[in-house]
N, C-alpha and C positions, 0 to 999 in steps of 0.2 A: 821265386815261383809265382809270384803276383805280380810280375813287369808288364807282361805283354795284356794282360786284361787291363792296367789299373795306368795305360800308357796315356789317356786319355783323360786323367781326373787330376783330381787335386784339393786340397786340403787347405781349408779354412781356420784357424784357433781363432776365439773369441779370449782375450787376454788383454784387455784393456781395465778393466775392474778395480776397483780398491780394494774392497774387499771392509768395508766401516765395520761388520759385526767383528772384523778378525782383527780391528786393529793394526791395520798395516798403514804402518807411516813411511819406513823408509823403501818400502817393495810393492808392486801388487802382488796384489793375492795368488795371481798363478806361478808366483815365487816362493810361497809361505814352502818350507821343506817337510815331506814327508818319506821314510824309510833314507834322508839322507840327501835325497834328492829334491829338488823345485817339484811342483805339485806338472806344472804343464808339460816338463822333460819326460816322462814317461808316455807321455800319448807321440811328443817329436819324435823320441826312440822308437815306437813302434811303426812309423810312416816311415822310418828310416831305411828300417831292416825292410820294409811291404817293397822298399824301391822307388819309396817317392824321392825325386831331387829337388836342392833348394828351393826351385822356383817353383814349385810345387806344392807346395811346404810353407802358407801362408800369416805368419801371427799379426791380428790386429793390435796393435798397441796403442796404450794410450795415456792413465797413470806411471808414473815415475815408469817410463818405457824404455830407459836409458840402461836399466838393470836388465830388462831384457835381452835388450840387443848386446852388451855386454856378453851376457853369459853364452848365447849362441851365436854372435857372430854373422858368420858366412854360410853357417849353417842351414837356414832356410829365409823367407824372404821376409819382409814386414809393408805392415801399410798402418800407419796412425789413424788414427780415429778421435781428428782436433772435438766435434760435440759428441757427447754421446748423449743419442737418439735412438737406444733401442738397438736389440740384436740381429734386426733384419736391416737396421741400418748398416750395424756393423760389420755385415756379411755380403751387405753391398758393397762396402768401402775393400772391402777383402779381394771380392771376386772380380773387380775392377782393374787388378791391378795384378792378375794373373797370363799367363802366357796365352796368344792368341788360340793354338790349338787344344787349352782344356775344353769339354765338353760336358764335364758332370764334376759337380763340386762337394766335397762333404763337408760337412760347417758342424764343428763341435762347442763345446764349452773348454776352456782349458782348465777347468777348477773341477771340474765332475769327469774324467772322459780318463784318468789314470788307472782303472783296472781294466779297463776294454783291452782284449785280445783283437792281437793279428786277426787270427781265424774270424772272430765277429765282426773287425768291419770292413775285411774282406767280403765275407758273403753279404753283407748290408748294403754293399757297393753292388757286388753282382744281383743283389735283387731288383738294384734300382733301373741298372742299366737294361736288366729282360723286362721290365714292367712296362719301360716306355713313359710312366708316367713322370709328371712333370719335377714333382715332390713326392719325395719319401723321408717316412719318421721311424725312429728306431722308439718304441712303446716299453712300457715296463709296468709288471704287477705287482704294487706295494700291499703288504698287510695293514701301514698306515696311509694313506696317501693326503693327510688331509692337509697337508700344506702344499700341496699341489692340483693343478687343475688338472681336467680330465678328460680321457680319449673316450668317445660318444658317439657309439658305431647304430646306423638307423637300419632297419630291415630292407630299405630298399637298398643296402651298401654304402651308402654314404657315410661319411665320415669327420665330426668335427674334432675340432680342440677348444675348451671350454677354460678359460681360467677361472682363478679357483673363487674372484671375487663376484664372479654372473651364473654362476652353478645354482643350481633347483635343489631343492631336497634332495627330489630322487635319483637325480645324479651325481649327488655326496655320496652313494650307494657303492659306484664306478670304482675297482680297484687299477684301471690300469690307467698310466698317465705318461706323461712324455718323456721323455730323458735329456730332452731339448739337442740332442744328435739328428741329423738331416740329412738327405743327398736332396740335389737339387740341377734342374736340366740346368747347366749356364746360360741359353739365349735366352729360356723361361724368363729365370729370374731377374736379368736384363732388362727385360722389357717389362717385366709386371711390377717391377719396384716403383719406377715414378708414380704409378697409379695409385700404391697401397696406399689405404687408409689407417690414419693413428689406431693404436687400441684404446675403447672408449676409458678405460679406468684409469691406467695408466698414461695415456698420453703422448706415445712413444710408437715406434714401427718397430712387433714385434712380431718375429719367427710363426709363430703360431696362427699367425692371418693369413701366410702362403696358404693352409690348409683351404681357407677362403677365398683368397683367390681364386683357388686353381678350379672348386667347383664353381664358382661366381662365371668363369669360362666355359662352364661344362667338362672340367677335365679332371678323370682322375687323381686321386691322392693314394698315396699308399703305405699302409702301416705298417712295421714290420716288430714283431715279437720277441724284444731278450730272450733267447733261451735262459741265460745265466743270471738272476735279479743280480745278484751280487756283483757284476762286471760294472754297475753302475750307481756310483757313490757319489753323490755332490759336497763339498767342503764350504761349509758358511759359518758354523759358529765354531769356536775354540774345543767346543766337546769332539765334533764330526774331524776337526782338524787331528786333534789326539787318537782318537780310533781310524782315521786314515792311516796314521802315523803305526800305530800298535797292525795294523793288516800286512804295511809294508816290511814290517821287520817280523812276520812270523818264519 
């Protein structure tokens, strides 16, 4: 049902990681198994069924990546990620090495992105592609968020992403913050990459600078709202790995 809209995109996984809190020695982390399965197979299953093909179907790899390609094969495609510099790096290194005719990229996490429904990034897709705009972010409302930065919407409409180490008081306030999920126009991001500047704490070309860019251009950004908080879990310490794990086997 999703072919003929979704003929034109294509799909990013960020799967290069360690994964250090979790202890992954011999796997990366978008390996570690929950309900049975690798933590990243669940987001490839569901690109699968939407009708993306291999080439399509992008995993950056980078630690012990060998375990990866192993387990999927031929299945969808890969691009290594010899330094890692960051997830906008990584998302460059992805979308570089996609078929000439995609036109809109979604760039997920493979460690956080296992209970996202078809349905949600189906329509997360089609919002991006009616908005026109260059960049779009999939938002979420934590009751905790404080280990995360924050989406910081101004009355004129503008829109940043604040991480969590340059945040003000009163924007520790902010419950809603990023899920690090994106669509992104491909020639945008093409061309605004060599310009992006590091993020000043981290030191690194990260995802959440698009947002900056795109207004630094004068263009649009566009957020777009989880219906479902729960559709969006991130896996980093042993506890979050265990109740991933206890979710997929109810």
């Amino acid at each position: 049902m999703y072919k003929e809209s979704l003929k034109n995109t294509a799909a990013v996984i960020l799967a290069a990681g360690r994964g250090t809190r979790l202890n992954c020695v011999d796997m990366p982390k978008v390996m570690m198994p929950i309900g049975g399965k690798p933590i990243v197979e669940y987001i490839v299953r569901n690109l699968q069924e939407m009708g993306f093909a291999p080439a399509q179907i992008c995993l950056v790899v980078g630690f012990k990546q060998e375990a990866v390609r192993q387990y999927f094969g031929d299945e969808v495609s890969y691009a290594p990620q010899d330094q890692q510099l960051g997830t906008a790096h990584a998302a460059y290194t992805g979308i570089a090495g996609l078929p000439k005719h995609i036109e809109n990229v979604l760039v997920l996490n493979g460690d956080d992105s296992a209970f996202y429904t078809k349905e949600t990034l189906a329509n997360f897709i089609f919002e991006h592609q009616q908005s026109r705009a260059p960049v779009s972010l999939l938002t979420v409302e934590l009751s905790d968020p404080t280990m995360y930065g924050r989406i910081v919407r101004s009355a004129d409409g503008a829109v940043e992403i604040i991480e969590k180490e340059s945040l003000t008081d009163e924007q520790k306030k902010i419950n809603e913050t990023s899920t690090g999920t994106f669509c992104f126009s491909r020639k945008w991001y093409e061309e605004m990459f060599p310009r992006m500047p590091r993020m000043k704490k981290l030191g690194e070309f990260g995802l959440p600078t698009t947002f900056y860019m795109a207004a630094n251009g004068g263009l649009p950004a566009r957020p777009v709202k989880l219906i479902d908080n729960s559709e969006w879990f991130g896996v980093n310490t042993p506890a979050e790995l265990a109740e991933a794990d206890r979710r997929k086997n109810l």
